[in-house]
C-alpha positions, -999 to 999 in steps of 0.1 A, spaced: 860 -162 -568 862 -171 -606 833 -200 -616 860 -219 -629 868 -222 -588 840 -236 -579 833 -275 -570 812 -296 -594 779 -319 -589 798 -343 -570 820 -317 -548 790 -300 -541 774 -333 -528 802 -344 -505 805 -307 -491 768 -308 -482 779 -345 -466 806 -329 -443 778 -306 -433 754 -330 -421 782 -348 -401 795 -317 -386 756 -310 -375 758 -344 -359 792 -342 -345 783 -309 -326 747 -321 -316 766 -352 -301 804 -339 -289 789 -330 -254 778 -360 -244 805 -383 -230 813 -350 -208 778 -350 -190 788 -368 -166 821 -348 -158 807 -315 -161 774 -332 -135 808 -338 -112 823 -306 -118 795 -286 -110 772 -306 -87 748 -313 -112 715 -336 -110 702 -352 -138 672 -329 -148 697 -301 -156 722 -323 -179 692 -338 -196 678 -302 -202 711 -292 -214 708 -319 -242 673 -313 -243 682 -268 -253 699 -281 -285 662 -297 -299 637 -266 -285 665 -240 -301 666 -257 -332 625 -265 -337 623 -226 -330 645 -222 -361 624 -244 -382 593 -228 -373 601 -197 -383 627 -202 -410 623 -239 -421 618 -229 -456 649 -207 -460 671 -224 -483 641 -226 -508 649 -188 -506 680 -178 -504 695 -213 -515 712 -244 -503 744 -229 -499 740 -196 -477 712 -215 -453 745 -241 -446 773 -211 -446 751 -195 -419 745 -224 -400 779 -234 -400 787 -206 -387 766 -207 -356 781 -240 -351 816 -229 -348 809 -203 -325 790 -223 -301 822 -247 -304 837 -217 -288 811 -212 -261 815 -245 -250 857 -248 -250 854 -213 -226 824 -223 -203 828 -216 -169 795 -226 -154 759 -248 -165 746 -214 -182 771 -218 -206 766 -248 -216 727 -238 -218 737 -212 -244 765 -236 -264 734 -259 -267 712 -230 -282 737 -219 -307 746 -255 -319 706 -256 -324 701 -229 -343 733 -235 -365 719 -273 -373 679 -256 -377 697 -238 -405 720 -258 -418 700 -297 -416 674 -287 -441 695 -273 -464 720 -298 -465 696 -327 -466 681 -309 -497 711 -306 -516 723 -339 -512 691 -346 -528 696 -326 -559 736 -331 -561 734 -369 -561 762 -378 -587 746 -415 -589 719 -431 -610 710 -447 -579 683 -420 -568 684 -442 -534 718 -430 -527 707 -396 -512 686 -404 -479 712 -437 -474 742 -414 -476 724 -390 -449 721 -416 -425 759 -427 -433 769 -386 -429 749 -384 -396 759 -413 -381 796 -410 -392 796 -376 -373 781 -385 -343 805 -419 -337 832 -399 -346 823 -371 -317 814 -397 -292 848 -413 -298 870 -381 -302 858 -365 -271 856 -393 -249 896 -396 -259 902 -369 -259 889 -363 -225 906 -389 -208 940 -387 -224 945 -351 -234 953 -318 -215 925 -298 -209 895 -327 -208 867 -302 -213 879 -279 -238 903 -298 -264 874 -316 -280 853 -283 -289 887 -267 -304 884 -297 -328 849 -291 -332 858 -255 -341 882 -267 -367 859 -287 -384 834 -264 -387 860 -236 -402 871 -267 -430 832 -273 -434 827 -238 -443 858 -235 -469 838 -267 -485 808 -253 -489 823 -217 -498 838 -236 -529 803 -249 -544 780 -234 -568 757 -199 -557 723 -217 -560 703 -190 -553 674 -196 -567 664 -173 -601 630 -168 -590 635 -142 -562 666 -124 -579 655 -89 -563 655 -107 -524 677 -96 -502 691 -113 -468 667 -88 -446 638 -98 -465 650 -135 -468 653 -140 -433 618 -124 -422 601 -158 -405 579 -172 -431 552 -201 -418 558 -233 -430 533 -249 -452 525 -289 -464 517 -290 -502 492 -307 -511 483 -343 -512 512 -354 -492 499 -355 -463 497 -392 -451 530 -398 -465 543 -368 -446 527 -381 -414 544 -415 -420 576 -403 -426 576 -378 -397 565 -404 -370 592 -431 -383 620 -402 -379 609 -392 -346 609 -426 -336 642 -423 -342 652 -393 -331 638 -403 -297 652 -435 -291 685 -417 -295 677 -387 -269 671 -413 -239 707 -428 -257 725 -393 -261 714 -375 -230 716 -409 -203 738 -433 -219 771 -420 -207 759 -421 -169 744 -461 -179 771 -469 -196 790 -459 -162 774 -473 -141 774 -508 -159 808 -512 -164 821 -494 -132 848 -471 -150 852 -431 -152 875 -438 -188 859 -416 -208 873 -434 -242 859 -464 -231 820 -443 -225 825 -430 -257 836 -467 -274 803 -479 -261 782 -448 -269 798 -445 -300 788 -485 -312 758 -475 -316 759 -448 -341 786 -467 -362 762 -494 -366 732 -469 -380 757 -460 -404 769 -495 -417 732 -506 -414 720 -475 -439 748 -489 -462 729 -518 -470 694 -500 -472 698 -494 -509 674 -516 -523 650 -517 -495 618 -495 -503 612 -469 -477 574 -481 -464 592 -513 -458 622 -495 -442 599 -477 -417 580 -511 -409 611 -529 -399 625 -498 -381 597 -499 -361 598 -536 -355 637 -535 -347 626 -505 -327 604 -521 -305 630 -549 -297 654 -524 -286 634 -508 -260 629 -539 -244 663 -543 -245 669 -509 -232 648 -518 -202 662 -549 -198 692 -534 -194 689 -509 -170 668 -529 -148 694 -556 -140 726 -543 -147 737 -563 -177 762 -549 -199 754 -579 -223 722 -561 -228 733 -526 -232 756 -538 -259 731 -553 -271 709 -524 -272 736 -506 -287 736 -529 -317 699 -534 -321 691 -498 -312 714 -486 -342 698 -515 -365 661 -498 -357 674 -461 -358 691 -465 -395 656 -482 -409 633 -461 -395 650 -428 -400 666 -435 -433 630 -451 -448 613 -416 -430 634 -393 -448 632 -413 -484 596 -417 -481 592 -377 -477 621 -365 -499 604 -385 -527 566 -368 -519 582 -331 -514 577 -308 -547 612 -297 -555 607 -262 -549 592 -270 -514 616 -294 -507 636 -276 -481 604 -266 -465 593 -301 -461 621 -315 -445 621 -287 -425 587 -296 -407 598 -330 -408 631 -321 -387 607 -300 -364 582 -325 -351 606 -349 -349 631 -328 -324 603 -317 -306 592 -350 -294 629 -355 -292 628 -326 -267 605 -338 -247 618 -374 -242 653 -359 -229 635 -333 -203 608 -360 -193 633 -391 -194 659 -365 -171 634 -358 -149 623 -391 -137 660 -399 -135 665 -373 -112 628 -381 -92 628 -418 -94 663 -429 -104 678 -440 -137 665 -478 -142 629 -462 -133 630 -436 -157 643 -462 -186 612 -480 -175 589 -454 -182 603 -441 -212 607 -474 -233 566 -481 -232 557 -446 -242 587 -446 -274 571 -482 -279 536 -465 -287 551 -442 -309 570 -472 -324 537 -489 -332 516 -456 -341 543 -454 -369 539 -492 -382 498 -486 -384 501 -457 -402 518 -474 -430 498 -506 -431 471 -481 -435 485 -464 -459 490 -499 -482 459 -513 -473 442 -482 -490 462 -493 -515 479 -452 -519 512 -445 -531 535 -416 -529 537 -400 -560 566 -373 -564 554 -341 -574 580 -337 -601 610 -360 -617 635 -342 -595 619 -356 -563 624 -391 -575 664 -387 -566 653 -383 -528 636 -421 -530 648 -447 -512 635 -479 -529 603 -471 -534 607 -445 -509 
């Protein structure tokens, strides 16, 4: 392929964009059908919550070793390969016969988005065809959130209305991944010139991932508002199909997925707006917004209301956008650009660990204690970590500190002031 093929700056940026929704669309096309696999196969609630909760451990593995491979082997081959993974575990899923399947679908979709999140989060950074330096971590909250409505939606028609309810939707999947990979196939090699003798063996050795220096608060802040985040959504993702059935009585899978997929459309509209808002002011009022979701999230399951879980929905989405949007600014603008993939690597691991462990523990009281008791127990502990989050920033301006980027580049990840 001739250079003169090759996308520009602002190609390359919207390619890295279809990656990040096709890393949320495959992390979230499976979850309008828990419910119907759980009927098809007998299944409690601590196994389909374990499913969801394979997709987080699988791709926190994949970070830990490898979080730092696109600073190696460049933006570009860290997504190919993780697109890659995602289109075959599109296939795992569309042929699964059985739960162990969908164990090892989950895996693979985990391990594609470990490699392919970081990497596309970074070069979305250093593509941004805008003066706006904001425009980056906004615009990954719009790709994320754009993905994930549009799985929640797809499959929940397609699941209802089309031939083959548990298959058709991953078929898509698969041929959105293929047109993903094409996109990114078409921008730049960014390899980077430092390690021109590395090959793929030596590139994919695991490699520990390591903080720079004098980031560390920032990084703390930032990785505590995103998990926030990222854990709200996992009691959302892995149990809001079976709430959102049983408060509105119906087994339409369009109309699970229309509810679900509120949710997610408003983080996105909500980031679209976050332009001017700094990102330690970003993560306070995520945290705030946070806070009142989770009472509305117990509210809800506790007496039934589908008010309230619309609500939620809404409100939920509002909190989500601030806090993970104003996480990732803040620590895109702290990360040295040569580290930067590493950085939002870690950031991506702690955050899906905790968001692991909120879809096992939230799916095993659901199975133990029932749904509305589980909610209940969930919302106070993702409320602590709510208000962990807001102290650490207080601190952080009460000690009067600010994040200072380690070079000009990093200042294109900020989100006002983030």
């Amino acid at each position: 392929m001739t250079t003169a093929a090759r996308l520009g700056r602002r190609g390359t940026f919207w390619a890295a964009t279809t990656v990040l929704a096709l890393c949320l669309w495959s992390s979230g096309a499976a979850s309008v059908l828990y419910p119907s696999y759980a009927a098809e196969w007998s299944l409690p609630p601590v196994v389909t919550t374990s499913v969801f909760g394979a997709y987080p451990l699988a791709l926190l593995i994949v970070l830990l070793l490898f979080g730092g491979i696109s600073d190696a082997i460049g933006r570009r081959r860290a997504m190919l390969l993780g697109i890659a993974l995602l289109a075959v575990a599109a296939l795992v899923f569309a042929a699964a016969p059985n739960v162990g399947f969908l164990f090892a679908g989950r895996v693979l979709q985990g391990i594609g988005t470990g490699f392919a999140l970081g990497a596309a989060s970074a070069a979305l950074v250093e593509h941004n065809p805008w003066p706006n330096p904001r425009r980056a971590s906004s615009m990954t909250t719009v790709a994320t959130s754009t993905g994930l409505t549009l799985a929640l939606v797809v499959s929940g028609l397609l699941a209802q209305y089309a031939p083959l309810p548990l298959v058709l939707g991953f078929v898509v999947l698969f041929a959105l991944a293929l047109l993903a990979f094409l996109a990114v196939l078409l921008t730049p090699d960014d390899r980077p010139a430092s390690a021109p003798g590395q090959d793929a063996r030596s590139a994919l050795r695991p490699q520990a991932l390591r903080l720079p220096r004098g980031i560390a608060l920032a990084f703390a802040a930032a990785t505590l508002s995103v998990a926030t985040a990222y854990s709200v959504g996992a009691i959302f993702l892995s149990l809001g199909a079976q709430m959102a059935r049983e408060l509105t009585g119906t087994t339409d899978l369009l109309v699970v997925g229309a509810l679900l997929g509120i949710s997610s459309a408003t983080i996105g509209v909500t980031a679209l707006l976050l332009g001017r808002v700094p990102a330690l002011t970003s993560i306070v009022l995520g945290g705030v917004v946070s806070l009142a979701g989770l009472g509305l999230m117990a509210a809800a399951a506790s007496s039934g209301s589908l008010p309230l879980f619309f609500a939620w929905c809404v409100v939920g989405g509002i909190g989500y956008s601030f806090a993970f949007t104003g996480g990732l600014g803040l620590a895109n603008r702290a990360a040295p650009a040569g580290h930067r993939g590493a950085v939002l690597s870690l950031l991506y691991l702690f955050s899906y660990l905790l968001q692991a462990l909120t879809a096992v523990g939230a799916g095993a009281a659901a199975t133990a204690l029932g749904l509305a008791t589980a909610v209940d127990l969930a919302a106070p502990a993702l409320a602590v970590l709510a208000l962990a989050t807001i102290v650490l920033v207080v601190v952080e301006r009460m000690r009067g500190r600010s994040v200072s980027p380690a070079d000009p580049a990093a200042l294109s990840a900020s989100v006002g002031g983030s």
